[in-house]
C-alpha positions as CSV (number, residue, x, y, z in Angstrom):
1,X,-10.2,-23.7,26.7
2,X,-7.5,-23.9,29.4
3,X,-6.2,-21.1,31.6
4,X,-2.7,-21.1,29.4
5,X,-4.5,-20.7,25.7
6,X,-6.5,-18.2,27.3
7,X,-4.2,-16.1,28.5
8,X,-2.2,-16.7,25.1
9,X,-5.2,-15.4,22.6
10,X,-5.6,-12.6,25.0
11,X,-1.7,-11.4,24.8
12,X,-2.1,-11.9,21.0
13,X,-5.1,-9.3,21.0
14,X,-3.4,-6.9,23.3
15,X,-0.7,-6.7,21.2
16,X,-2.3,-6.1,17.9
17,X,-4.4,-3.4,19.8
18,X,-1.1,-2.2,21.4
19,X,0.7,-2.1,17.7
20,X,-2.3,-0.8,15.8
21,X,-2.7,2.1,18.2
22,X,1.5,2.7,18.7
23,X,1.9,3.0,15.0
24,X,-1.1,4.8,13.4
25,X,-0.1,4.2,9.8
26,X,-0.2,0.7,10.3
27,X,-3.5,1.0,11.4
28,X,-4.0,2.9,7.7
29,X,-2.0,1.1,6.1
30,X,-4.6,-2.1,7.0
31,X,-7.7,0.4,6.2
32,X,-5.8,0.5,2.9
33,X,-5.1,-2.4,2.2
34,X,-8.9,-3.3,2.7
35,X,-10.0,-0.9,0.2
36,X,-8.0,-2.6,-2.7
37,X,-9.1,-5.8,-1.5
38,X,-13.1,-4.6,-1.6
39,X,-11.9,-2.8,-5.0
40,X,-9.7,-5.5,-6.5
41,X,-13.3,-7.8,-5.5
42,X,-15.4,-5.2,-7.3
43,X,-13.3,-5.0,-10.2
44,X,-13.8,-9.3,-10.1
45,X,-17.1,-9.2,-9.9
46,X,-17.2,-6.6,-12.8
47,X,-14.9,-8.8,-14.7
48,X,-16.9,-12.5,-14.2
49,X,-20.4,-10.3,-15.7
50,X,-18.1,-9.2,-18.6
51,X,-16.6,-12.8,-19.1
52,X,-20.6,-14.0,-19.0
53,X,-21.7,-11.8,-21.3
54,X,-18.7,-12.3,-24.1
55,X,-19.8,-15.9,-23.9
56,X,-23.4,-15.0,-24.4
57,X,-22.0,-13.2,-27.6
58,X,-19.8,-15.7,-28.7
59,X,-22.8,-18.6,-28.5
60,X,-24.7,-16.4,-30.7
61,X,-22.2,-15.6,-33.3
62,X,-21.1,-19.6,-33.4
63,X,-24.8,-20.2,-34.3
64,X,-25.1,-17.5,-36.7
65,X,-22.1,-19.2,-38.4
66,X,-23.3,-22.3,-38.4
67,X,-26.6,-21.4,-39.7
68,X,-24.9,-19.7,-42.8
69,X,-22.7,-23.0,-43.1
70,X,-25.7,-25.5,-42.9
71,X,-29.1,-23.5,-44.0
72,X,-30.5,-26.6,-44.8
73,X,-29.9,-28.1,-41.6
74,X,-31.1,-24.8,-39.3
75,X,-34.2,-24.4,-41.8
76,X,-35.2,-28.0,-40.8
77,X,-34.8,-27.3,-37.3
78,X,-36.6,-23.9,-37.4
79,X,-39.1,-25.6,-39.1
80,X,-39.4,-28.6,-36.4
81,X,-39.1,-31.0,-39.6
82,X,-38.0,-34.1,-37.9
83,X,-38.2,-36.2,-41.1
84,X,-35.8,-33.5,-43.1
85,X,-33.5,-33.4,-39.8
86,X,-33.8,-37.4,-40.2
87,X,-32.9,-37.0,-43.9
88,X,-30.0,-35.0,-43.8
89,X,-28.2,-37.0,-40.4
90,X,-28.9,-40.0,-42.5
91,X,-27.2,-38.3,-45.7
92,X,-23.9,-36.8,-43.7
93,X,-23.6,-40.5,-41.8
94,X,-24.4,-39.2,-38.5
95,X,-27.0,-42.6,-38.2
């Protein structure tokens, strides 16, 4: 880094330090400003294991459906009845 960009980055830090400690509620307002970001990240993180879990419901509830839709077709595949299974995609045209 040359003598120039040096002394640039340096001025730039000064005069954050210079502002932050002239104007003490900026200095807050930033502390502030933090705490909703770490809150507004909690709250996201909160959200994303909701989300997960709805989905977890939902994928249960769709099969619960389905299996009062097509008993035959969940008996068969509780049962590990490959032949039946065979049957009944043969029947519905699904081979």
């Amino acid at each position: 880094m040359d003598w120039l960009t040096w002394v640039s980055v340096s001025a730039l830090i000064i005069g954050v330090w210079h502002e932050l400690n002239r104007f003490p509620a900026t200095g807050k307002s930033l502390i502030k400003l933090q705490e909703a970001i770490d809150d507004l990240q909690s709250e996201n993180e909160d959200l994303k294991q909701r989300l997960s879990a709805l989905e977890d419901d939902y994928e249960q509830v769709a099969e619960q459906l389905d299996r009062i839709r097509d008993p035959a077709y969940w008996r068969a595949i509780d049962e590990k009845d490959g032949q039946t299974l065979y049957e009944l995609d043969k029947q519905r045209g699904d081979i």
